[in-house]
C-alpha positions in Angstrom: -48.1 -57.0 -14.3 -47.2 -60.5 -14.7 -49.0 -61.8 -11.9 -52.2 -59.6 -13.5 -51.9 -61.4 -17.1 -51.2 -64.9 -15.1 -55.5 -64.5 -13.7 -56.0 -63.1 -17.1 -59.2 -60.9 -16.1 -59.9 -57.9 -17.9 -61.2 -56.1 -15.2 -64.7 -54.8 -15.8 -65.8 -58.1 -17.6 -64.1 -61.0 -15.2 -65.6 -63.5 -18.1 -63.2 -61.9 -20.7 -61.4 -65.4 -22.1 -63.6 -67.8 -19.8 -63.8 -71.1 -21.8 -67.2 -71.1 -22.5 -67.3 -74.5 -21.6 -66.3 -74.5 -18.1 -68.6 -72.0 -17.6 -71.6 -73.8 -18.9 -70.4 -76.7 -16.5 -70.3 -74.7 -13.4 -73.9 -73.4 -14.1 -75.3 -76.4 -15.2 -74.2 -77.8 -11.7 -75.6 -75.2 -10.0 -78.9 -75.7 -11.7 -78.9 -79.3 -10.7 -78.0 -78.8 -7.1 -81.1 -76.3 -6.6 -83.4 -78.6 -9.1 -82.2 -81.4 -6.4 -82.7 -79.4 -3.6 -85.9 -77.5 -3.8 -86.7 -80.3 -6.8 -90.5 -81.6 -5.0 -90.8 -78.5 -2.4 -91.2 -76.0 -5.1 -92.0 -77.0 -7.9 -92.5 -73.4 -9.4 -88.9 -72.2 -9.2 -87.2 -72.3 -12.1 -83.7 -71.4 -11.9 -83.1 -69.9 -15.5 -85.7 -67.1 -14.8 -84.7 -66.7 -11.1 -81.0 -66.2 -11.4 -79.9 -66.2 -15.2 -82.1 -63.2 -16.6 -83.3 -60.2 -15.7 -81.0 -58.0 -13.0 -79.6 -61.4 -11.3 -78.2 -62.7 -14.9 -74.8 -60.9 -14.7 -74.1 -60.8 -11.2 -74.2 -64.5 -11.6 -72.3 -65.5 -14.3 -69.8 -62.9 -13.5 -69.5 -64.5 -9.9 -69.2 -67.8 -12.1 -66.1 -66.7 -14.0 -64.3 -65.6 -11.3 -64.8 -68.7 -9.1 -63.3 -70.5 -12.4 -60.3 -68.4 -12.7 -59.5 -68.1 -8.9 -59.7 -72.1 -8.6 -56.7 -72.6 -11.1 -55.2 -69.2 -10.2 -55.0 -70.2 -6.0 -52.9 -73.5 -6.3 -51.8 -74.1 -2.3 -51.2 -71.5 0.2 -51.2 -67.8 -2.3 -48.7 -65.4 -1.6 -49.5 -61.4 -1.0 -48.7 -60.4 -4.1 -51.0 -62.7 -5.8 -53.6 -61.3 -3.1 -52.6 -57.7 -3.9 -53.2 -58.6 -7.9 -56.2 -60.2 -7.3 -58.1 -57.3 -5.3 -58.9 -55.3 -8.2 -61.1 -57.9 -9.7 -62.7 -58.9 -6.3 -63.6 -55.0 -6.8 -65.1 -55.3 -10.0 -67.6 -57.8 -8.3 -67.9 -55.8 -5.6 -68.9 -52.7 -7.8 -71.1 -54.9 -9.9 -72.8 -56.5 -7.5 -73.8 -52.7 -5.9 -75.7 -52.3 -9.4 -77.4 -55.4 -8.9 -77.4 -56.9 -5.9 -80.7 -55.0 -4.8 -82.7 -55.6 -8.1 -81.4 -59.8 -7.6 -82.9 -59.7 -4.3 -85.6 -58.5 -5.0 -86.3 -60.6 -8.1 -85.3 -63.7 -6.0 -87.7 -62.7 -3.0 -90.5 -62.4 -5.5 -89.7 -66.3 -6.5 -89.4 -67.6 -3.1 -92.7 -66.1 -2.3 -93.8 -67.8 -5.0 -92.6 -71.3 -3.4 -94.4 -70.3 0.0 -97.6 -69.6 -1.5 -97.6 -72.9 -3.5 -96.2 -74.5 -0.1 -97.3 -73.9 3.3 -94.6 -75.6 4.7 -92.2 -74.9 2.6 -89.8 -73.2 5.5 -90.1 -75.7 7.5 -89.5 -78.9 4.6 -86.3 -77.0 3.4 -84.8 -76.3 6.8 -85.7 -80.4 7.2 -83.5 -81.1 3.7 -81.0 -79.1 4.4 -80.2 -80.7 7.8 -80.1 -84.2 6.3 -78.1 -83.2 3.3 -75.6 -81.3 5.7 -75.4 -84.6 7.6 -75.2 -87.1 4.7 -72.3 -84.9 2.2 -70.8 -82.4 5.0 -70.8 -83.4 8.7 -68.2 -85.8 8.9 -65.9 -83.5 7.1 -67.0 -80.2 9.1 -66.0 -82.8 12.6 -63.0 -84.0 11.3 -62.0 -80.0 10.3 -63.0 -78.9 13.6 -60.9 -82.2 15.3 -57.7 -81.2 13.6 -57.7 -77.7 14.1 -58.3 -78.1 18.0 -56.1 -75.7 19.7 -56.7 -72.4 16.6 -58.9 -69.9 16.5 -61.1 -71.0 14.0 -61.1 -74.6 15.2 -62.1 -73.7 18.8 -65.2 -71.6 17.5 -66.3 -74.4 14.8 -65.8 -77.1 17.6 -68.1 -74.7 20.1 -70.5 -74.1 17.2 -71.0 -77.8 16.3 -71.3 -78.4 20.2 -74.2 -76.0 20.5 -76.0 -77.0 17.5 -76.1 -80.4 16.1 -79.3 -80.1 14.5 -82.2 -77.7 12.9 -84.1 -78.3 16.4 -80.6 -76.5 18.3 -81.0 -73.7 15.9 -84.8 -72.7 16.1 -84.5 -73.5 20.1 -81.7 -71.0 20.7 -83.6 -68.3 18.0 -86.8 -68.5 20.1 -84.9 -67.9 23.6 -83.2 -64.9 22.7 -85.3 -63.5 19.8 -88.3 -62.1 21.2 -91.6 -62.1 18.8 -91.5 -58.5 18.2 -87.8 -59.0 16.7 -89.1 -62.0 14.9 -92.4 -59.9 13.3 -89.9 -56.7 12.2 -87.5 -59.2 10.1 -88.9 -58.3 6.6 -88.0 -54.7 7.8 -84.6 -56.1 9.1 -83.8 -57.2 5.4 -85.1 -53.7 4.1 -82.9 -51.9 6.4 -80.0 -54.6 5.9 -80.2 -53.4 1.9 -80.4 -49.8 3.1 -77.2 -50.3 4.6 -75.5 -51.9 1.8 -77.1 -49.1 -0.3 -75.1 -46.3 1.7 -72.2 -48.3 1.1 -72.1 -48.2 -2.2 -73.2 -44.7 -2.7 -69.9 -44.0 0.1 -67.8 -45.8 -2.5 -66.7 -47.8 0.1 -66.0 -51.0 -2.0 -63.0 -49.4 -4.2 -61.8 -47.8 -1.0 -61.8 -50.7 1.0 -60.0 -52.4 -2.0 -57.8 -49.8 -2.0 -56.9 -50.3 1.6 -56.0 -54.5 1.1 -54.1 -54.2 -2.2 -51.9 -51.2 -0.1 -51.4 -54.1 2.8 -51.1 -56.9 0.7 -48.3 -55.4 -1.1 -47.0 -53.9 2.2 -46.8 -57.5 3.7 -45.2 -59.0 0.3 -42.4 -56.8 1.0 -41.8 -57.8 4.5 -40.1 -60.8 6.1 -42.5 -63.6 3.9 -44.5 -63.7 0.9 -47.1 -66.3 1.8 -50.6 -65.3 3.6 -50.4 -67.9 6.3 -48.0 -66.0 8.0 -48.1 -62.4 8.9 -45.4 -60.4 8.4 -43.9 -56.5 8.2 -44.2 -53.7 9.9 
């Protein structure tokens, strides 16, 4: 209970005593990073419309407020019981985001398609921007990760990933060898069957069951041999 009134979320509204503040901050930074990014290459996207009305607006700023409270909630490594407290608002995104993800898709598809037709090149200028803001703000960081994590899981894949691709050229290349144009021509119908999926997941009520299932093991492993998530513990 303590740990519960600590994140303060009343579940169901994870905005619920959000400093209104902060949370015009976050979005305002948002807005600037896609004004900066797609800024010249589409000119007609205007992020307001696109992700702060209609079936996207709550999705959003509910994703907002709890990226607000879990960045002063998760100070260091968390321990399971904070995990197992936490689950039930990571639910109540979940849950939300089965009402709307489908209508927010569709309503951002319908603006992107709007940045294609005004562009003809849009695809390809946006890949291009992306790979030389990746390189400016995140490369060094991503290597330097990768370098001193050597020898773990994680750092061995990220180290083999950057090895295979170390530019937009390494992506497209290793898409065109192994997808074959057929695969390449169905993808509209991929993303249809991709939402069809998530649809059935929903409808199972697999997001409170699956939340079910990691609140039942985080507690499980908070009563173990540790308490913090780096380390797996109980039995």
């Amino acid at each position: 209970f303590v740990l519960v009134a600590l994140l303060g979320v009343a579940y169901g509204n994870l905005c619920s005593g959000v400093n209104k503040d902060s949370l015009k901050g976050v979005l305002g930074t948002a807005k600037a990073g896609v004004s900066y990014f797609l800024g010249d290459l589409c000119p007609s996207f205007d992020f307001d419309s696109a992700l702060l009305s209609g079936e996207c607006r709550k999705l959003v700023r509910q994703g907002a407020c709890y990226g607000i409270r879990a960045s002063t909630y998760y100070t260091g490594v968390p321990t399971y019981a904070q995990l197992a407290a936490d689950v039930p608002n990571i639910a109540a995104l979940g849950n939300l985001a089965c009402k709307k993800a489908p209508g927010c898709f569709e309503q951002l598809k319908a603006a992107f398609q709007g940045c294609v037709e005004g562009n003809a090149f849009f695809v390809q200028a946006a890949i291009a921007r992306a790979e030389f803001l990746y390189n400016v703000d995140l490369a060094s960081t991503v290597d330097q990760f990768a370098a001193q994590n050597s020898g773990s899981l994680v750092g061995d894949l990220l180290g083999m990933a950057l090895d295979q691709f170390s530019s937009a050229q390494d992506v497209e290349d290793f898409l065109n060898m192994y997808i074959s144009e057929g695969i390449s021509a169905d993808a509209a119908a991929a993303a249809e069957e991709a939402l069809a999926i998530a649809r059935e997941w929903c409808a199972s009520g697999c997001t409170d069951k699956t939340a079910k299932f990691l609140a039942g093991i985080c507690s499980h492993m908070q009563g173990g041999s540790c308490s913090l998530a780096n380390e797996f513990c109980g039995e």
